[in-house]
KEROPA-649685 format. One record per residue (C-alpha): x, y, z; residue number from 1. Coordinates in pm, whole numbers, padded with zeros to 5 digits. Each point is the difference from the previous one (the first is absolute). Layout:
N
<u X; v Y; w Z; n NUM>
...
***
This chain:
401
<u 09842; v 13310; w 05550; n 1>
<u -00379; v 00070; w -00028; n 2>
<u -00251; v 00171; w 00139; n 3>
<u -00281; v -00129; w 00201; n 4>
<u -00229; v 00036; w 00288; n 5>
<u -00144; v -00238; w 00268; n 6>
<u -00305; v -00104; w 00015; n 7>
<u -00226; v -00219; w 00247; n 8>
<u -00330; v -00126; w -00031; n 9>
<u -00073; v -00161; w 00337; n 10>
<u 00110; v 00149; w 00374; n 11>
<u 00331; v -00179; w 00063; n 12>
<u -00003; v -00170; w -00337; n 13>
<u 00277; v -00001; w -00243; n 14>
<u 00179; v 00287; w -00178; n 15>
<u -00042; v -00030; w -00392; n 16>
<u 00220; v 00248; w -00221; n 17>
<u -00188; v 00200; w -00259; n 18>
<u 00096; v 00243; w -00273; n 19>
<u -00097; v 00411; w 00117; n 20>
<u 00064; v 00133; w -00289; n 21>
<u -00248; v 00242; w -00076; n 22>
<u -00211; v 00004; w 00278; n 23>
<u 00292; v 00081; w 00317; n 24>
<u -00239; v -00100; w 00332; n 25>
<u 00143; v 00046; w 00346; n 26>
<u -00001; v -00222; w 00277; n 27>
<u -00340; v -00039; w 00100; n 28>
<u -00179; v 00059; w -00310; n 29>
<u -00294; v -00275; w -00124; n 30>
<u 00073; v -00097; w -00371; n 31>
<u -00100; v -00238; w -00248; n 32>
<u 00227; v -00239; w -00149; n 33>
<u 00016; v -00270; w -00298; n 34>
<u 00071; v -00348; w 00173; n 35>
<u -00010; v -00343; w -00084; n 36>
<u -00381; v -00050; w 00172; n 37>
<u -00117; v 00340; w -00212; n 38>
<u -00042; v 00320; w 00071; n 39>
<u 00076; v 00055; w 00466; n 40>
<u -00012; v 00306; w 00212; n 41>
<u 00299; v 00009; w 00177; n 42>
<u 00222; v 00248; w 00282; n 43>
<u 00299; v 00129; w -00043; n 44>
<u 00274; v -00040; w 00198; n 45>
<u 00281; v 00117; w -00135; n 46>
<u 00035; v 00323; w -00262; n 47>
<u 00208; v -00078; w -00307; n 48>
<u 00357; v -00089; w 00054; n 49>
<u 00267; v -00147; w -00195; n 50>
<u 00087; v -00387; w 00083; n 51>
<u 00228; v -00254; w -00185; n 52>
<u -00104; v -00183; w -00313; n 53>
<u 00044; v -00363; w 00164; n 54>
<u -00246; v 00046; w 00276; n 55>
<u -00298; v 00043; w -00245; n 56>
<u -00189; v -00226; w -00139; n 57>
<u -00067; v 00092; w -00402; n 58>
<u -00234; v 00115; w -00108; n 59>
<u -00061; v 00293; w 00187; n 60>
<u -00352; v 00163; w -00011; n 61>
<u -00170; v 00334; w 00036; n 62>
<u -00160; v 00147; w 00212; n 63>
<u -00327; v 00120; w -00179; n 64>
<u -00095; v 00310; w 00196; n 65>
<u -00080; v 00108; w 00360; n 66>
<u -00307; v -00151; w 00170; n 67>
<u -00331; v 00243; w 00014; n 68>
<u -00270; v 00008; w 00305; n 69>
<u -00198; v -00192; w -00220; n 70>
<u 00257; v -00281; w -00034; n 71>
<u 00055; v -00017; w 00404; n 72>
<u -00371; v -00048; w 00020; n 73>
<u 00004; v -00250; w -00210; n 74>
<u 00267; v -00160; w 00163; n 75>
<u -00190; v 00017; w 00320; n 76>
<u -00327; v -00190; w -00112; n 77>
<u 00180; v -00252; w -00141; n 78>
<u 00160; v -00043; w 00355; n 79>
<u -00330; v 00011; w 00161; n 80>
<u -00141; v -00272; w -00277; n 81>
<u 00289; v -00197; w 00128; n 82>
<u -00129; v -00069; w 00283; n 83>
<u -00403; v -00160; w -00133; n 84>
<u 00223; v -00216; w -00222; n 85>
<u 00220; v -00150; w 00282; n 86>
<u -00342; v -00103; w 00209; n 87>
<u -00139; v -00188; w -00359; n 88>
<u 00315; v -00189; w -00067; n 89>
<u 00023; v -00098; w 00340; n 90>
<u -00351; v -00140; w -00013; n 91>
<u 00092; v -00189; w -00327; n 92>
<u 00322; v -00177; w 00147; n 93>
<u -00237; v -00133; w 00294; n 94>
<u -00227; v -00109; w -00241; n 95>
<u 00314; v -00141; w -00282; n 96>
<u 00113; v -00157; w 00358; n 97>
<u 00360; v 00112; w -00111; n 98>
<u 00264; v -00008; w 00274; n 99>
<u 00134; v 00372; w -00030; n 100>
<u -00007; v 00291; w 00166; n 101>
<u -00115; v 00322; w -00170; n 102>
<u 00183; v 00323; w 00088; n 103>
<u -00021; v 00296; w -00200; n 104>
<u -00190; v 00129; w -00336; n 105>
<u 00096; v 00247; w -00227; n 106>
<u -00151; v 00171; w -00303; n 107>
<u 00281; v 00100; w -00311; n 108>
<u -00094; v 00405; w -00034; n 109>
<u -00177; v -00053; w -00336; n 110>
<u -00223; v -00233; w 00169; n 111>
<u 00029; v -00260; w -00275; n 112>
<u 00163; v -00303; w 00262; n 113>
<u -00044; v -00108; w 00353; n 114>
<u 00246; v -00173; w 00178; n 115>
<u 00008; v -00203; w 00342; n 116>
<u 00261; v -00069; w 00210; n 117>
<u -00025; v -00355; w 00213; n 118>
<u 00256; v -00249; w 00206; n 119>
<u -00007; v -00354; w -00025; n 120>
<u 00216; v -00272; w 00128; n 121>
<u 00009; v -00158; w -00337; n 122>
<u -00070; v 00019; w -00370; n 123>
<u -00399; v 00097; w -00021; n 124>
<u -00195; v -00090; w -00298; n 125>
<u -00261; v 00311; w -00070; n 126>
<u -00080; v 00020; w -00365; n 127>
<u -00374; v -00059; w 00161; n 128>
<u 00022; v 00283; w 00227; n 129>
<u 00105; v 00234; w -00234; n 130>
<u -00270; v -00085; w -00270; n 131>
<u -00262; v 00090; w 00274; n 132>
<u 00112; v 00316; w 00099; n 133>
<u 00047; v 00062; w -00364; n 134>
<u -00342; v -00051; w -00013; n 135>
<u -00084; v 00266; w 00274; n 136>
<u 00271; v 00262; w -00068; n 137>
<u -00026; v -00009; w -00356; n 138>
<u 00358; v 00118; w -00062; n 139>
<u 00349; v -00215; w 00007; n 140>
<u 00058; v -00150; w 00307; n 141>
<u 00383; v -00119; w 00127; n 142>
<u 00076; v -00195; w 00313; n 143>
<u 00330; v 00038; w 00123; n 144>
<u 00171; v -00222; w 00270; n 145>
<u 00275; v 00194; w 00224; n 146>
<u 00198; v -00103; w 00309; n 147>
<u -00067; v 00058; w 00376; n 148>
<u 00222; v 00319; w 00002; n 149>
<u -00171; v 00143; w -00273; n 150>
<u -00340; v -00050; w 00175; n 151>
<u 00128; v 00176; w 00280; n 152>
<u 00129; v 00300; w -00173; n 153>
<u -00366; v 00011; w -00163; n 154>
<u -00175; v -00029; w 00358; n 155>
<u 00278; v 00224; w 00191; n 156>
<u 00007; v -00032; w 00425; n 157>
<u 00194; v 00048; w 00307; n 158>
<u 00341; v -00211; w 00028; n 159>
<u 00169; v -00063; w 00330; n 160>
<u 00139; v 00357; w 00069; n 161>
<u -00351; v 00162; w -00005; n 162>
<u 00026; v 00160; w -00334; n 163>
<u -00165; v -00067; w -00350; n 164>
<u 00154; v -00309; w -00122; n 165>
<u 00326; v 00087; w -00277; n 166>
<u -00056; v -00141; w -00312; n 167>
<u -00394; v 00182; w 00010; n 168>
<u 00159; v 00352; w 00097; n 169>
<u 00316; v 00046; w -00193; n 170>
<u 00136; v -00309; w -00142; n 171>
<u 00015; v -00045; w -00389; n 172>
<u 00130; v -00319; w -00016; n 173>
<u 00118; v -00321; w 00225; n 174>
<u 00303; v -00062; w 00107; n 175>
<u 00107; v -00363; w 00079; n 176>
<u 00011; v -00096; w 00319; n 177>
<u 00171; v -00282; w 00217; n 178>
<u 00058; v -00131; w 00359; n 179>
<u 00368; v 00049; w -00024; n 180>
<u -00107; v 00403; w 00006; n 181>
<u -00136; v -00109; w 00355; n 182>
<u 00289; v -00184; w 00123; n 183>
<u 00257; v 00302; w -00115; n 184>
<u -00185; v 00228; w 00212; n 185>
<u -00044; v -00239; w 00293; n 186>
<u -00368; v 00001; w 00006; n 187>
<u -00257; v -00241; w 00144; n 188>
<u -00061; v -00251; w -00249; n 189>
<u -00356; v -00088; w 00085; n 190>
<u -00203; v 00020; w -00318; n 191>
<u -00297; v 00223; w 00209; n 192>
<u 00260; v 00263; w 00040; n 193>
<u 00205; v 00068; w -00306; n 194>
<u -00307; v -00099; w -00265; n 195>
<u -00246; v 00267; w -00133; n 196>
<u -00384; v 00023; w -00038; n 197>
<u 00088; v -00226; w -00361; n 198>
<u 00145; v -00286; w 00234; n 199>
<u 00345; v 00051; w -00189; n 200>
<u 00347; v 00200; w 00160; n 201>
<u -00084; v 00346; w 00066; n 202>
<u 00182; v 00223; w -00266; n 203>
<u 00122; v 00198; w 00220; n 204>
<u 00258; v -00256; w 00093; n 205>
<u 00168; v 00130; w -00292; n 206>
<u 00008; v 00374; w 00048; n 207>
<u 00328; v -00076; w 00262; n 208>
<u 00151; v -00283; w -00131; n 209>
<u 00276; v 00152; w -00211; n 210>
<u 00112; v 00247; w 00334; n 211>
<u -00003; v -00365; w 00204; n 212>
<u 00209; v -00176; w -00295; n 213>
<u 00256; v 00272; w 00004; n 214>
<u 00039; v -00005; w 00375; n 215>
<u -00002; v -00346; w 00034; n 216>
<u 00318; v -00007; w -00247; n 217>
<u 00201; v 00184; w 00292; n 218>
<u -00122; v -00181; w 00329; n 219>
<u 00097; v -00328; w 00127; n 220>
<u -00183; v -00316; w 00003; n 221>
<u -00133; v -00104; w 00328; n 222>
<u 00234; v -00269; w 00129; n 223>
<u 00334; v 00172; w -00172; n 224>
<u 00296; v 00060; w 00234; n 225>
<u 00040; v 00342; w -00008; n 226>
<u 00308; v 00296; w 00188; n 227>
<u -00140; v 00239; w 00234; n 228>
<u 00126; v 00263; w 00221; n 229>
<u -00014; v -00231; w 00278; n 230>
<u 00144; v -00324; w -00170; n 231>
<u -00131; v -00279; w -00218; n 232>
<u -00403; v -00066; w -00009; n 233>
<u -00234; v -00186; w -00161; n 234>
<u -00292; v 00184; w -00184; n 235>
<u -00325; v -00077; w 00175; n 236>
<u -00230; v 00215; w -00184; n 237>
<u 00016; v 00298; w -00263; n 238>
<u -00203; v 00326; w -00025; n 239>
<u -00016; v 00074; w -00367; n 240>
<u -00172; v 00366; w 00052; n 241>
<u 00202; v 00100; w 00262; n 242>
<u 00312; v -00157; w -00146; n 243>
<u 00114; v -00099; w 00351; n 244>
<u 00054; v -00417; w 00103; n 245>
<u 00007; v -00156; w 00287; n 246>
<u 00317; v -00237; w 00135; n 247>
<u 00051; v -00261; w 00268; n 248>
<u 00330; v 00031; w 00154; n 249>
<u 00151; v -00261; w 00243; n 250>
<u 00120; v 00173; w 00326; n 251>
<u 00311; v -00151; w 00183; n 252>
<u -00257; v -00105; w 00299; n 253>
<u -00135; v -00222; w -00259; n 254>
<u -00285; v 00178; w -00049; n 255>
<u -00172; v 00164; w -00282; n 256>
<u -00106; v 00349; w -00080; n 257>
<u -00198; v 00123; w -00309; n 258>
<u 00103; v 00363; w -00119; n 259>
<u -00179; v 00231; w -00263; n 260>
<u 00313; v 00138; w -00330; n 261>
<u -00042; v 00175; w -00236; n 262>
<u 00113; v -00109; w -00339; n 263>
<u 00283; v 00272; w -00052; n 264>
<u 00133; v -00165; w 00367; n 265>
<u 00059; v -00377; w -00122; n 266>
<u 00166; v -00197; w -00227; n 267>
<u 00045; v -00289; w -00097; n 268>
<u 00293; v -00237; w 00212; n 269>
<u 00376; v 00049; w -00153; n 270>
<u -00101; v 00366; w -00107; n 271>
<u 00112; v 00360; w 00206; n 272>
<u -00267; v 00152; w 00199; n 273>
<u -00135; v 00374; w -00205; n 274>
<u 00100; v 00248; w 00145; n 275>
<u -00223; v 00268; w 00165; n 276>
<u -00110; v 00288; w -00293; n 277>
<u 00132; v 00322; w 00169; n 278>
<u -00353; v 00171; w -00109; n 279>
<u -00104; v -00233; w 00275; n 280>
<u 00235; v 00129; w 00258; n 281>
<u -00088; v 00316; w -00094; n 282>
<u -00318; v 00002; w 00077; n 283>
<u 00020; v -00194; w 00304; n 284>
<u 00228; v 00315; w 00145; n 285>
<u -00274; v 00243; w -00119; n 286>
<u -00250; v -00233; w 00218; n 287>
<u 00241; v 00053; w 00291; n 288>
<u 00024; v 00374; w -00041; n 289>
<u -00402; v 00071; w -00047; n 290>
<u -00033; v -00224; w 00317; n 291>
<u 00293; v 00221; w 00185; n 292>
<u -00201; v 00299; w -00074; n 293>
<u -00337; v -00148; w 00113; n 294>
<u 00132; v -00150; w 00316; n 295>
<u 00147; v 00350; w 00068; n 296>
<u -00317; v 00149; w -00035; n 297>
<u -00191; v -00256; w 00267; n 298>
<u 00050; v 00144; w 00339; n 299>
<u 00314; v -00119; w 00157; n 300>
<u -00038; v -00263; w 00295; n 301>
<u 00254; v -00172; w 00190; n 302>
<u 00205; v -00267; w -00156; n 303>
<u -00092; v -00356; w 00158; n 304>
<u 00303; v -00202; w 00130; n 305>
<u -00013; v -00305; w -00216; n 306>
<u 00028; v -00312; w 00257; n 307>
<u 00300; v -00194; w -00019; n 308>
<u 00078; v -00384; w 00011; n 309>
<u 00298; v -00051; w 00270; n 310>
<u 00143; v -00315; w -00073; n 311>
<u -00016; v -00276; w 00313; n 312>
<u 00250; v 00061; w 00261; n 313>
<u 00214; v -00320; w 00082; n 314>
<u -00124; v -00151; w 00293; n 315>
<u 00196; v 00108; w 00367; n 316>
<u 00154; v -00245; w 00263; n 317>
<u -00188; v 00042; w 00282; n 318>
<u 00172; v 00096; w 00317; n 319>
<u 00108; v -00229; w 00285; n 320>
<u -00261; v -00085; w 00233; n 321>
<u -00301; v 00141; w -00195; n 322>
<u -00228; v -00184; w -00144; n 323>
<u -00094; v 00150; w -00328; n 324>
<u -00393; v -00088; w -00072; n 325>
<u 00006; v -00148; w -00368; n 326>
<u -00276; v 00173; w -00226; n 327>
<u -00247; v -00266; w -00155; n 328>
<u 00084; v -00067; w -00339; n 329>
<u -00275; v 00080; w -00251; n 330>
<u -00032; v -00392; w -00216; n 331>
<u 00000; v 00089; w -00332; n 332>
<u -00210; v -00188; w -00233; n 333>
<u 00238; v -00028; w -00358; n 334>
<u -00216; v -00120; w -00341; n 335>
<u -00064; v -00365; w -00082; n 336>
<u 00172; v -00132; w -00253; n 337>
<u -00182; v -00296; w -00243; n 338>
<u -00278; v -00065; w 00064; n 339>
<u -00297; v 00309; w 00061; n 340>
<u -00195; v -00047; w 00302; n 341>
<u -00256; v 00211; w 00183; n 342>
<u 00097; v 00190; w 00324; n 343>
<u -00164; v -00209; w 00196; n 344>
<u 00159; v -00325; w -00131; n 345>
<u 00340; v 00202; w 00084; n 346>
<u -00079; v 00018; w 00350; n 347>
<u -00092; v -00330; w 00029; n 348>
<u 00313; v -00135; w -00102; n 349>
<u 00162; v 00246; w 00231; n 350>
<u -00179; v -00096; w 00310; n 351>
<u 00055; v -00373; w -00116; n 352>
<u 00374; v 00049; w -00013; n 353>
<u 00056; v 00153; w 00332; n 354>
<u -00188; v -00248; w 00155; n 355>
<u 00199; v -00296; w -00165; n 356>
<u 00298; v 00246; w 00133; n 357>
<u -00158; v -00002; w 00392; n 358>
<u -00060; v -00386; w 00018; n 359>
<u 00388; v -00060; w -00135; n 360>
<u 00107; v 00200; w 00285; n 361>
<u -00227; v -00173; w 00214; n 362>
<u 00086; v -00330; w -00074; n 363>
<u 00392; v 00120; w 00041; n 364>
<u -00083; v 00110; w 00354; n 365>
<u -00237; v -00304; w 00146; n 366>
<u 00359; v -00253; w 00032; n 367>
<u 00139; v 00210; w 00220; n 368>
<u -00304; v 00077; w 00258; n 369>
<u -00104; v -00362; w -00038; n 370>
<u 00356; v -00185; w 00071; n 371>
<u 00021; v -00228; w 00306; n 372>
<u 00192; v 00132; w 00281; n 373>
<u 00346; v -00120; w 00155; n 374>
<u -00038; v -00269; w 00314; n 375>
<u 00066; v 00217; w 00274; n 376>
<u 00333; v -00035; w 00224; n 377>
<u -00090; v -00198; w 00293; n 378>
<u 00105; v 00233; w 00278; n 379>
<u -00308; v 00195; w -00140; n 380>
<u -00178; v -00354; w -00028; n 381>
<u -00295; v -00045; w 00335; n 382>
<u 00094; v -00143; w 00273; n 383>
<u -00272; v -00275; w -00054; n 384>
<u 00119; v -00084; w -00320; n 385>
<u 00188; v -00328; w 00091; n 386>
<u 00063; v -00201; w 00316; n 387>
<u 00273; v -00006; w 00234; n 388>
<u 00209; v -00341; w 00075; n 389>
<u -00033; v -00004; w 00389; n 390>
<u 00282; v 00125; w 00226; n 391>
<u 00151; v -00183; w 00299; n 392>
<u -00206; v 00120; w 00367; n 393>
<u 00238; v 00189; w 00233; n 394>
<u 00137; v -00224; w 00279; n 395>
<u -00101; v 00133; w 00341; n 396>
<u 00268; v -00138; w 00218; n 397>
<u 00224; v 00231; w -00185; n 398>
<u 00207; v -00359; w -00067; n 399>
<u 00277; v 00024; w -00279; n 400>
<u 00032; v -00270; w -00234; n 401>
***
């Protein structure tokens, strides 16, 4: 075990491990340090504490002493210089005609090297650029090529949820990132809504992943056959925060119904149903009793009759020489079946069908109104239908034959 305290030289930057001994500063406190660049003005951020021997990186060096007014201002017109030297080297890269993008400048605390910070898409060839502002700084000058997340930790912002962006406010170091951090928590995976201000996956992707892994572990996979209170289901969709899914179950109309579980109230097919936790019932009865005591204290009012549901009575006979008037029939319109079809088309093929119905029945009919009639019997025939033969005249002698 040794002894160290942490110290950080930019806001949001890294942590670096240095030895206290001797000096003892509390969080807070400006010091200067020994590092690899020279001699830095640092904060501290943690006081001394005791950490393992693997997580340091040998050798570990002092901390020379605490940092005096004089050293802050110092530190704070090399910031200001910082500033002049980013508007020259920006004016040389025009003029180099260097594709790369300048973003920061900082002065070491000795003031004995100058470095700049730029992004390029590619490898950059500068060993002109930095002879000329050699030339007009008169001190070492280092240009240093970073990534896109770096440059936005260096220029800070807002992100998506309205605050300053992570990695410039509190971050130390990046995380890795991936889309399958999206998919696990079943968000959108349009790059303008999980990327950051860098154009990479926001880091905050990450900050939840490990609570949606472990989750994830216990629910089932939409699609999965799953036992439910109410029989077997298919899983439709899954709430990983609430722990809850959701399960289409086939009705015996042949119909389907979707119904919210939670995950202690399924399992999977072939397994027994868990049982209710009593601390459950429990509290359910304490529910009952607190809304006993409430309803007792609303003012009483007269219990409403709930309305009942007679089944139909079977139709009577009606009684001898009364006619009974038969009630219209409401039609009933049931679903169609197959093929889906607007209300109107429906209708159409209603009205079509009862008039195919009416000219069957029509047809049925005409052969009996149209039939020729029976010859009539001839005593009914006219008397001036058909001639007589003539008859013999009367004899008017009144002679017999």
């Amino acid at each position: 075990m040794a002894t160290v305290a942490g110290i950080r030289f930019k806001k949001a930057g890294k942590v670096y491990y240095f030895d206290p001994t001797g000096v003892w500063p509390n969080p807070g406190d400006p010091v200067i340090v020994e590092t690899i660049r020279g001699v830095e003005m640092g904060e501290t951020v943690t006081g001394a504490r005791e950490v393992k021997d693997e997580t340091l990186i040998a050798p570990l060096k002092k901390i020379i002493r605490l940092a005096t007014p004089e050293d802050v201002k110092r530190a704070e017109e090399c910031a200001a210089k910082e500033r002049d030297a980013i508007e020259i080297c920006a004016r040389k890269i025009e003029a180099h005609k260097l594709e790369m993008k300048l973003v920061d400048a900082e002065y070491t605390f000795d003031g004995g090297k100058l470095i700049f910070y730029f992004t390029a898409n590619g490898r950059v060839d500068f060993r002109d650029l930095v002879k000329d502002l050699a030339s007009v700084f008169k001190m070492r000058i280092e240009l240093r090529q970073i990534g896109v997340r770096d440059e936005a930790k260096m220029l800070g912002g807002l992100g998506a949820c309205g605050r300053p962006i992570c990695c410039g406010a509190f971050l130390n170091d990046f995380q890795p990132v991936s889309i399958r951090m999206a998919k696990d928590q079943s968000l959108s995976l349009n790059p303008t809504k999980i990327s950051g201000q860098c154009g990479r996956l926001m880091c905050c992707l990450k900050y939840e992943q490990e609570n949606y892994e472990t989750i994830l572990k216990k629910l089932p996979r939409v699609g999965r056959e799953i036992m439910t209170p109410d029989g077997l289901g298919v899983v439709t969709e899954i709430g990983v925060i609430r722990e809850k899914v959701k399960v289409r179950l086939h009705e015996p109309d042949d119909t389907y119904d979707v119904r919210e579980y939670d995950l202690d109230a399924v399992c999977r097919p072939g397994e027994t149903l868990p049982e209710r936790p009593a601390e459950a019932q429990e509290s359910d009865e304490d529910d009952e009793l607190l809304h006993f005591f409430d309803e007792e204290a609303k003012p009483q009012t007269p219990p409403r009759r709930p309305e009942r549901r007679r089944p139909p009575r079977p139709a009577e006979k009606p009684a001898e020489g009364k006619a009974e008037a038969a009630e219209p029939q409401k039609r009933r319109y049931p679903r169609p079946k197959g093929k889906k079809q607007t209300t109107e088309q429906y209708f159409n093929r209603e009205n079509e069908a009862r008039q195919k119905d009416a000219d069957a029945a029509q047809k049925d009919k005409a052969p009996k109104d149209n039939a020729p009639k029976a010859d009539a019997p001839k005593d009914n025939a006219p008397k001036d239908s058909a001639p007589k033969a003539d008859a013999p005249a009367p004899r008017q002698d009144g002679a017999q034959e």
